[in-house]
NUDOVO-328823 format. One line per 3 residues: their letters; for each residue x, y negated, z of C-alpha. Coordinates in steps of 0.1 Angstrom, whole numbers, always signed. Example, Ala and Ser with C-alpha at 12.3 -4.5 7.8 and 13.67 -1.06 7.14 Angstrom:
as = +123 +45 +78 ~ +137 +11 +71
***
This chain:
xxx = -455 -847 -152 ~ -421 -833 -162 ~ -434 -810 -188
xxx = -456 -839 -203 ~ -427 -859 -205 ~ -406 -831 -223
xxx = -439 -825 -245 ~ -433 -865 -255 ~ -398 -864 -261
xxx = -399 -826 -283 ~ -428 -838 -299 ~ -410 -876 -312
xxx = -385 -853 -323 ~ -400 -825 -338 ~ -406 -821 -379
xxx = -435 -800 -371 ~ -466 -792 -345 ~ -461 -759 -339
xxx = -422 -759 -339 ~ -427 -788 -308 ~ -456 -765 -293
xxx = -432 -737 -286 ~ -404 -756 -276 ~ -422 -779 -251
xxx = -432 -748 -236 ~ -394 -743 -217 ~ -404 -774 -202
xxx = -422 -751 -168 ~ -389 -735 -163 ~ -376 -762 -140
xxx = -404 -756 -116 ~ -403 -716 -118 ~ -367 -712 -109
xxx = -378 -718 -73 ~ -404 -697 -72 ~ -383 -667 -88
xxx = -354 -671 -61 ~ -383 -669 -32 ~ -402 -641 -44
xxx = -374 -625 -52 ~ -360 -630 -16 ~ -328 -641 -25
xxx = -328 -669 +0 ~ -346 -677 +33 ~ -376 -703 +25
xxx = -366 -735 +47 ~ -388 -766 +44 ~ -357 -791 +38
xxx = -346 -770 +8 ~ -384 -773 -1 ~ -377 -807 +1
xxx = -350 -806 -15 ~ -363 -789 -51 ~ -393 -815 -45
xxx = -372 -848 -41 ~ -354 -835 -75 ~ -381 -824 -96
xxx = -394 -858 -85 ~ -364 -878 -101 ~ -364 -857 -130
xxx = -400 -864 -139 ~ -395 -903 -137 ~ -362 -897 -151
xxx = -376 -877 -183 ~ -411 -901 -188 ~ -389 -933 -186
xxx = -371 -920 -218 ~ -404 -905 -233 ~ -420 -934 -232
xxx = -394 -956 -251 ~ -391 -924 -273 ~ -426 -920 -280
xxx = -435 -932 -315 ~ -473 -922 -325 ~ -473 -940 -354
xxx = -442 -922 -369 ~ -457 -886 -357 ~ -487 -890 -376
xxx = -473 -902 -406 ~ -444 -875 -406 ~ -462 -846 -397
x = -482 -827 -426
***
């Protein structure tokens, strides 16, 4: 859900398809950092920081589709994209 909603919001923004395509695409970084810290074994995996990561990503996701949602314009997308 969080990389939708930044899909939404790069996409409103964006002057051009492919320029938001590639951009949106940072969007799964927020949910690998976690797994790059435990495979690389960095820290001990604890189910309250596993909780932790979840309860967050959880308020970012309703945090970034609230303001996609009142970003989102489809009518000005299609019109200014070419």
């Amino acid at each position: 859900m969080f990389s939708v909603g930044v899909t939404m919001i790069v996409s409103s923004k964006a002057s051009d398809a492919r320029a938001a395509y590639q951009f949106s695409s940072l969007a799964i970084l927020p949910g690998l950092i976690p797994l790059i810290v435990y495979t690389s074994m960095k820290t001990l995996v604890d189910i309250r920081l596993i909780a932790l990561e979840g309860g967050i990503l959880v308020v970012a996701c309703v945090a970034v589709l609230t303001f996609a949602i009142k970003l989102f314009r489809r009518e000005q997308i299609l019109t200014r994209w070419k």
